[in-house]
C-alpha positions, 0 to 999 in steps of 0.5 A, spaced: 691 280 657 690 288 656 683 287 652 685 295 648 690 291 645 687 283 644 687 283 636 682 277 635 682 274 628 675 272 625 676 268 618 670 266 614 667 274 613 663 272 607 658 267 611 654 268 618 659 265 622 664 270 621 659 277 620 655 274 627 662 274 632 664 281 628 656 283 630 657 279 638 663 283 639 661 291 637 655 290 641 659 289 647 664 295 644 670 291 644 675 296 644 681 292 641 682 290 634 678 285 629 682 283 623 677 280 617 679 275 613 676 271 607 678 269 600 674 274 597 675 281 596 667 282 596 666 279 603 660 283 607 664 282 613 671 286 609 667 293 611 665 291 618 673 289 621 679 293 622 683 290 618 681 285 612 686 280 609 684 276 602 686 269 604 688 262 600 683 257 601 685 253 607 685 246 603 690 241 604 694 241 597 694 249 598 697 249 606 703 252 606 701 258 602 695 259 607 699 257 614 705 263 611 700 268 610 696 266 616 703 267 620 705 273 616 698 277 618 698 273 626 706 276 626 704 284 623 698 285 626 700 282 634 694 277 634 692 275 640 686 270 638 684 266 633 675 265 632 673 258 630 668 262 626 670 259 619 669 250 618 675 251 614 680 254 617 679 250 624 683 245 621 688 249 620 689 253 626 688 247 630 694 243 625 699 249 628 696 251 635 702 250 638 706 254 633 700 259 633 701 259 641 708 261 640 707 267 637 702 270 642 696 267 639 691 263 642 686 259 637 679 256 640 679 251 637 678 243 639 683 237 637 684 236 630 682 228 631 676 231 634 674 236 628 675 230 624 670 226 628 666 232 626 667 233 620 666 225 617 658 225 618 659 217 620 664 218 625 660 222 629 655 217 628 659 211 631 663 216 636 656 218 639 651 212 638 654 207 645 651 213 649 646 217 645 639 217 641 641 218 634 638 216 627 640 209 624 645 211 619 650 207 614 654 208 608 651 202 605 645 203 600 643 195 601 643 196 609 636 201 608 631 198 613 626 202 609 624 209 606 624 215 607 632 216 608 637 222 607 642 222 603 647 227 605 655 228 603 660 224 608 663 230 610 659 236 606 658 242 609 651 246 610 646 243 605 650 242 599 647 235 595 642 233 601 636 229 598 630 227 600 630 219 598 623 216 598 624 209 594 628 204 591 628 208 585 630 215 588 636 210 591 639 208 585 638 216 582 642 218 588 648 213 588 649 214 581 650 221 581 653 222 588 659 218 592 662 218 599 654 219 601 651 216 608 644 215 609 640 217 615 633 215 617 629 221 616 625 224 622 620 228 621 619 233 627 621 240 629 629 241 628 634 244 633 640 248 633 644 248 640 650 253 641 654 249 646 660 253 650 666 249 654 672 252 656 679 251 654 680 244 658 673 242 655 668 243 659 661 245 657 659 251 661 652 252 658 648 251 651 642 255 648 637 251 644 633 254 639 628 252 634 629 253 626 623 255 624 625 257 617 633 256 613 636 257 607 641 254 604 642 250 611 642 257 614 637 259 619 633 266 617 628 265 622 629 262 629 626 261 636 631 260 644 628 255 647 630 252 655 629 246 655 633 243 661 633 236 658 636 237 651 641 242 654 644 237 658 644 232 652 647 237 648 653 238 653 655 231 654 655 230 647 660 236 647 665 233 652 664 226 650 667 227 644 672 233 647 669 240 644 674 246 646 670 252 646 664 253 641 659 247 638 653 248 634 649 241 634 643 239 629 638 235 633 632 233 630 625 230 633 622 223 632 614 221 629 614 220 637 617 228 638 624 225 641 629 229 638 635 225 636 642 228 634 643 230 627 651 232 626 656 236 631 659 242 628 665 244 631 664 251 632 661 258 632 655 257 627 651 261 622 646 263 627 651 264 633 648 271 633 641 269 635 643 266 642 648 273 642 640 276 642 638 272 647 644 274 652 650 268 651 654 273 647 659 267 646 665 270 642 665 275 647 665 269 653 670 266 648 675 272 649 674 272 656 676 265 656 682 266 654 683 273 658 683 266 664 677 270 667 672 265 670 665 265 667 657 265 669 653 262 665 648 268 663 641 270 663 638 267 656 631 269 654 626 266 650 626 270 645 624 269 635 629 273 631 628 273 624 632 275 620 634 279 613 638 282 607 642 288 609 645 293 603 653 294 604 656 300 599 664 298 598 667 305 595 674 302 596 675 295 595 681 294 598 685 300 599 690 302 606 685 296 609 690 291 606 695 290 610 703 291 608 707 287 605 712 283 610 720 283 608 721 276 610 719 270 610 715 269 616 713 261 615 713 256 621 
């Protein structure tokens, strides 16, 4: 692959995940093309690509009109890799990567039985529970050993509609008001985030853990790499026991007794990919060298703190020759 020809495809360029793989690849002066997409026209990340399209959502009742589009810009633009950096479009990309493929274009993304076990908080238990420390989890109210418990949607994203149960009456107040909900034993020490790499046969290269020392919105603003060998190596076989291709991002937390459990799996390139970018892994660089078939060393990492803050982007023109073209023809599967 000529990398002055790689058009990469980065979705979800509203949120972290999207912005931090554009900001990885410029700071290695990746010399090909960045096509930005997203279902706003007022993404942040619509300013920093070379290319933006406004997606449809990429829900299932709505899939024909996202994969058509998906083609269409893939076709256009001669698109060559597919970011995982949006926890919608994986599903997607990963339905159609064979069709994708034929069209020249390569997306990093797992097995779509292997984003479901992900995606589904429960499944992820059950999947790792055999072979790894995970807190007790269940869907079932009455099955709560004792107090205090999250309750979290079975397949929510970020923090939406997490809460802190402390007794029976929290208990009932949430299962009134939410469903489809599991319940997971508290832990009450230090939370992790580990950015784990596996190459395209999905075996783990490397992973970067760091402390979150302060979120928003289930997003890290403050953040400290740590190497801790032991939780590397956890965090790399729970990758290849569950069948990662490319990149993961796992939430671990410590126990009363500082022994850090896995909390879910993510997979792929998180909200805080920049901050293990900072520390000398600049994934969706390594990504694309993956995809080139060049062979990758694991890289020097620092222990460094990133804290982060706002950043003000002044739009002139929305949309403008960013747009692109129309195309003549239907260009679906």
């Amino acid at each position: 692959m000529d990398s002055e020809k790689t058009v990469v495809l980065v979705p979800g360029v509203a949120a972290p995940a999207g912005i931090n793989t554009i900001k990885s690849l410029k700071m290695v002066k990746f010399n090909g093309k960045i096509v930005g997409t997203d279902t706003e026209s007022l993404a942040p990340g619509a300013s920093m690509v070379d290319i933006f399209s406004i997606m449809p959502e990429a829900a299932e009742e709505a899939e024909s009109l996202f994969i058509d589009k998906l083609f269409e810009l893939v076709k256009i633009h001669r698109i060559s890799v597919l970011m995982p950096s949006s926890g919608f479009d994986i599903y997607p990309y990963s339905k159609y990567w064979k069709e994708l493929q034929e069209l020249g274009a390569y997306a990093v993304v797992s097995d779509r039985d292997v984003l479901e076990i992900c995606r589904d908080k429960m499944r992820t238990y059950q999947e790792l529970l055999p072979r790894f420390k995970v807190p007790f989890t269940t869907t079932e109210p009455d099955k709560i050993p004792s107090f205090p418990v999250i309750a979290k949607p079975r397949c929510g994203k970020g923090s939406r509609d997490v809460t802190m149960i402390e007794n029976e009456s929290d208990l009932r107040y949430v299962t009134s008001k939410y469903h489809d909900m599991i319940f997971q034993r508290y832990l009450p020490g230090i939370e992790y985030t580990i950015d784990v790499l596996s190459d395209l046969n999905k075996e783990p290269l490397f992973a970067v853990p760091r402390i979150r020392l302060q979120t928003k919105g289930g997003i890290s603003t403050k953040g400290k790499i740590v190497r801790n060998q032991k939780m590397e190596e956890v965090c790399m076989n729970i990758a290849k026991s569950i069948g990662i291709r490319g990149p993961c991002c796992i939430q671990m937390k410590e126990t009363e007794d500082n022994e850090p459990q896995m909390v879910e799996v993510n997979a792929r390139l998180g909200g805080g990919t920049i901050f293990t970018t900072l520390a000398g892994a600049n994934i969706p660089a390594l990504i694309l060298d993956l995809v080139e078939g060049k062979e990758i060393s694991v890289p020097k990492i620092s222990e460094v703190t990133v804290i982060r803050y706002f950043e003000e982007i002044v739009v002139h023109d929305l949309l403008g020759p960013r747009t692109p073209p129309t195309p003549t023809a239907h260009t679906g599967q």
